[in-house]
C-alpha positions in Angstrom: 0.0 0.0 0.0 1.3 3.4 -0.7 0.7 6.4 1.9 -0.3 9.2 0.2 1.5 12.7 1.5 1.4 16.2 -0.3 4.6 15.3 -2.1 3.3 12.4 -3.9 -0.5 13.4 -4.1 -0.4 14.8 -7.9 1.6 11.5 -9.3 -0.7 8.7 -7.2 -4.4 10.6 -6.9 -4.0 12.6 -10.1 -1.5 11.2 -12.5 -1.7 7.4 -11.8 -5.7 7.4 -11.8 -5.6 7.8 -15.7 -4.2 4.4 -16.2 -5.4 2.8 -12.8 -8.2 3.2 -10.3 -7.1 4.2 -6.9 -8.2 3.1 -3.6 -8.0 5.6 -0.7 -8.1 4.1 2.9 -8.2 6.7 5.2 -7.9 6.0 8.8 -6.3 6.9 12.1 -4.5 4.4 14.6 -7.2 5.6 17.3 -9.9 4.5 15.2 -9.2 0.4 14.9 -12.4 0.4 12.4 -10.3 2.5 10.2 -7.4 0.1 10.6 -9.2 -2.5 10.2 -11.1 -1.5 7.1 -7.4 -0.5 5.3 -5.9 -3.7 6.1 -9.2 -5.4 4.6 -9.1 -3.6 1.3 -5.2 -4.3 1.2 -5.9 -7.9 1.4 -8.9 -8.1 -0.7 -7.0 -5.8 -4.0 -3.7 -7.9 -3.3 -4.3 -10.4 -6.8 -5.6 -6.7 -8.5 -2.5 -5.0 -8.7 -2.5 -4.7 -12.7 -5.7 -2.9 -12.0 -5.6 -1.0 -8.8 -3.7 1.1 -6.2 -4.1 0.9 -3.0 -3.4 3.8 -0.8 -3.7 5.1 2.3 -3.8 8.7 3.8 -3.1 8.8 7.7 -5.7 11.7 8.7 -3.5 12.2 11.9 -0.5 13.2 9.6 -2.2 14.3 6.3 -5.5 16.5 7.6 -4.6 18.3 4.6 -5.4 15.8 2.1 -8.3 14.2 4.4 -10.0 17.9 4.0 -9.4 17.9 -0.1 -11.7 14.8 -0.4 -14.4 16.1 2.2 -13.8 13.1 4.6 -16.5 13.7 7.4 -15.6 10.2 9.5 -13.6 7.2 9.7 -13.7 4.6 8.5 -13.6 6.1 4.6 -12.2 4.3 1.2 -12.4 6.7 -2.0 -12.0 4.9 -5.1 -10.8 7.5 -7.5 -10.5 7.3 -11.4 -9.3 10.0 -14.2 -8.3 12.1 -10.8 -12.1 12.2 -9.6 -14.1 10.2 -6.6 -15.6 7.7 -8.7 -17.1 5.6 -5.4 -17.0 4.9 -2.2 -17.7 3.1 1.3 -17.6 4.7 5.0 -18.3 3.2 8.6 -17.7 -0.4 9.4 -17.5 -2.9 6.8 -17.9 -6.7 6.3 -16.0 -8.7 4.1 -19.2 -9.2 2.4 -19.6 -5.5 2.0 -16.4 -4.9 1.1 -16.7 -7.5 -1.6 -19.8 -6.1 -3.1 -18.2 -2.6 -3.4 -15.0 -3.9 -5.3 -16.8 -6.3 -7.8 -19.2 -3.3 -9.3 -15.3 -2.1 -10.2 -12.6 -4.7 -9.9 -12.1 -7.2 -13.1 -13.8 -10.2 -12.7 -11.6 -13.6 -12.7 -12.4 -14.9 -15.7 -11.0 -11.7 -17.1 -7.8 -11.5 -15.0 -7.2 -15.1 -16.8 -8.2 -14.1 -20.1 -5.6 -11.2 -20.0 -3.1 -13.6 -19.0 -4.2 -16.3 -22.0 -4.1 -13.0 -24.5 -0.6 -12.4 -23.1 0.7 -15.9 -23.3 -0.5 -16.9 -26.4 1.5 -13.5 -27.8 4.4 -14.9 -26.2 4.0 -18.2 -27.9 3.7 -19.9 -24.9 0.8 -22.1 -25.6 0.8 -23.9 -22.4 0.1 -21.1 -19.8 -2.2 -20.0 -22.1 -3.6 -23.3 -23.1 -4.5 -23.2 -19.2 -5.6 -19.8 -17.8 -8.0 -19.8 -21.0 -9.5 -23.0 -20.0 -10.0 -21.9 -16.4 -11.9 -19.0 -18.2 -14.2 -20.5 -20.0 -15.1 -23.0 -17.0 -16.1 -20.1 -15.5 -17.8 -17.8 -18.0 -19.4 -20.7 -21.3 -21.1 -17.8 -23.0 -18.8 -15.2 -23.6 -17.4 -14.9 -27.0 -14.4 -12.7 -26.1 -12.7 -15.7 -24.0 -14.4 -18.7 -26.9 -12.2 -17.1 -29.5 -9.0 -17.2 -27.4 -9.8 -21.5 -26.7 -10.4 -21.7 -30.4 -7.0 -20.0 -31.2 -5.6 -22.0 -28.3 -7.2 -25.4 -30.1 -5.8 -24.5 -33.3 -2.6 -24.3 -32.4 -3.0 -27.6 -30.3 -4.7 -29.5 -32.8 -7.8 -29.8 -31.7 -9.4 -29.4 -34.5 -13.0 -30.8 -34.0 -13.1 -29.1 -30.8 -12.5 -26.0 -32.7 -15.0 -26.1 -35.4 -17.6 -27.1 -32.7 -16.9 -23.9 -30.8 -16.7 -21.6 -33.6 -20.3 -22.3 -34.6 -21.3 -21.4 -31.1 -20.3 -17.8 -31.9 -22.6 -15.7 -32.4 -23.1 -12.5 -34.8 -22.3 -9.5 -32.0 -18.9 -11.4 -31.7 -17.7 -12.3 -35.1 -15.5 -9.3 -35.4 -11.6 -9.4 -37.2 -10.6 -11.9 -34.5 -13.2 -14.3 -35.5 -12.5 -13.9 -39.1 -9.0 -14.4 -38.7 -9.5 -17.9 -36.6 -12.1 -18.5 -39.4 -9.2 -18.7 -42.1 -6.8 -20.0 -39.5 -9.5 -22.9 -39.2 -9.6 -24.0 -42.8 -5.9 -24.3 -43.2 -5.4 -26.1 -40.5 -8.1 -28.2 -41.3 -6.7 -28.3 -44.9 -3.3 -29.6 -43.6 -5.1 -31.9 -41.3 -6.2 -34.5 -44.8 -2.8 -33.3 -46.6 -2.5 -35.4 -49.5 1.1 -37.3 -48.1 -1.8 -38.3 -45.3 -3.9 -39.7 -47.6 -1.6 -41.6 -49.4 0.0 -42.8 -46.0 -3.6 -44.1 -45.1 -4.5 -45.6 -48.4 -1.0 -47.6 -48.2 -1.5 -48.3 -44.4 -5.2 -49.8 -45.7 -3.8 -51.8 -47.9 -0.9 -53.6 -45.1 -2.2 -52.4 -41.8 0.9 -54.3 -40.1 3.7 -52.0 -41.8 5.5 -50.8 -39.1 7.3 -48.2 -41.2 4.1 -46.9 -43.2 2.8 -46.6 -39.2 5.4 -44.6 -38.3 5.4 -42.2 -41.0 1.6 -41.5 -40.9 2.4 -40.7 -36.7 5.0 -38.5 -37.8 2.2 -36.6 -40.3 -0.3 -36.6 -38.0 2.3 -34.7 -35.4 3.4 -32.0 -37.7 -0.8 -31.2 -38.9 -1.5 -31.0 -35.2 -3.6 -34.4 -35.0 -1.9 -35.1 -32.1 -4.5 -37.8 -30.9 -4.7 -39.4 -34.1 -0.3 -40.1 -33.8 -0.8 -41.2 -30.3 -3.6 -43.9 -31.4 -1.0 -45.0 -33.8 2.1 -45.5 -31.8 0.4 -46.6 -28.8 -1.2 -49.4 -30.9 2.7 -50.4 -31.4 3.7 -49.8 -28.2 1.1 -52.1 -26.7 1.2 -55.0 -29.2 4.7 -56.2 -28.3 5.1 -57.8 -32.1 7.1 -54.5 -33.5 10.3 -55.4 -33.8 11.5 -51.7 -33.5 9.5 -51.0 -30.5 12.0 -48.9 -29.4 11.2 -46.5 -32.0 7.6 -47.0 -31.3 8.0 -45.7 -28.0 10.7 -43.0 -28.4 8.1 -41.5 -31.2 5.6 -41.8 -28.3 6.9 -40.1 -26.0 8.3 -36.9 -28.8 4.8 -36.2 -29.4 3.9 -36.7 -25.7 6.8 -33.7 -25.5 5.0 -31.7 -27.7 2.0 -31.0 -26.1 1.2 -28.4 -23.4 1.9 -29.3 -20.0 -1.0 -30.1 -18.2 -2.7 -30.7 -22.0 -6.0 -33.4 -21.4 -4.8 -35.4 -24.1 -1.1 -36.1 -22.9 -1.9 -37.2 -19.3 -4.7 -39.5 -21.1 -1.9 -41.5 -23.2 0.8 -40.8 -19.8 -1.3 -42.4 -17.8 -2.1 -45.1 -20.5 1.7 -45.7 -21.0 2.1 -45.9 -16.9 -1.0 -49.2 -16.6 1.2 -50.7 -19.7 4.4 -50.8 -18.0 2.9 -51.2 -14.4 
């Protein structure tokens, strides 16, 4: 928490309310209430702090500042935006007050995960956001902002079904550049998912379903498209049967696209924990 003084008033109360709100706790060691209530808000903003300052003016030291904002009693929390009293709470407080005074203003958590899924998935790093945007949509199914960013997110996994089924969920009011973007991203990827070397791997893998080598090379396909699932069929089959010669190979191609996935990914703790009851 910051303590707000008249040398730092303009940069936290004017200055810093532009990008973030601000929370003013004022209080007064002889008034525990007031104590109580800043140490309250300080706990309840901690996860916030992309979003909100928390500050504090001492009215014992700072009657100055107490008198700019009108304060009539303790306890008193100001939240301030753009440099202006926005909201705010005064005498005792519950937690359950409390709570309903920073939801009408704090972000909710579905969006503080969604932020982080935009952030990873900018970053490349599929797996953190593979799992804050799932956590998201566990807690929000309808909104369209956070289904996009799990369609992106299946996309780049593979999941291409899973995908398609949530894209036709989306509905008019969202299908904005984003959605036409994933649209396009969609087709290719399902495009790339029936590549013609596929085909030709399946049609030969029809005709001698034990070729080892065909099996391998059609796992190997399926792994670069993203059809993870469909290369872990395959060289599980192998692994389990016990008749491939290179099963070696088999397993070591297993456990590459095991590798692959996210950590944490649905899919490879299904096959893990398959591959564990097969050697246990």
């Amino acid at each position: 928490m910051i303590a707000i003084t008249l040398e730092n008033f303009q940069q936290i109360v004017l200055d810093e309310s532009k990008n973030k709100l601000v929370l003013v706790a004022f209080w007064a060691q002889q008034i525990p209430e007031s104590v109580e209530l800043k140490n309250k808000l300080a706990v309840k903003t901690a996860p916030y702090t992309e979003q909100i300052i928390t500050a504090t003016v001492d009215c014992e030291t700072q009657q100055q500042i107490a008198q700019q904002f009108g304060i009539q009693g303790l306890p008193t929390a100001v939240l301030v935006k753009d440099g202006q009293p926005i909201d705010g709470v005064s005498g005792p407080q519950t937690d359950e007050t409390i709570a309903t005074f920073l939801d009408k203003h704090l972000p909710k958590p579905e969006d503080v995960l969604l932020t982080q899924a935009q952030a990873a998935l900018n970053e490349q790093n599929i797996s953190d956001a593979q799992s804050a945007i799932t956590q998201a949509h566990q807690l929000d199914e309808q909104r369209g902002d956070i289904k996009l960013v799990l369609i992106d997110v299946y996309i780049q996994t593979g999941k291409i079904t899973e995908a398609q089924t949530l894209i036709d969920t989306i509905k008019m009011v969202d299908q904005d550049r984003y959605y036409q973007a994933l649209v396009s991203k969609l087709d290719l990827a399902s495009q790339a998912a029936n590549s013609p070397e596929i085909q030709t791997l399946e049609a030969e893998l029809a005709k001698n379903p034990n070729d080892i080598n065909v099996q391998h090379q059609l796992a190997s396909q399926y792994s670069q498209v993203n059809r993870f699932e469909d290369a872990l069929k395959v060289l599980f089959r192998l692994v389990q049967s016990g008749e491939d010669a290179t099963k070696g190979k088999s397993k070591e191609l297993f456990l590459d696209v095991l590798k692959s996935l996210p950590e944490g990914d649905s899919l490879a703790n299904k096959y893990r924990r398959k591959l564990y009851t097969l050697m246990y």
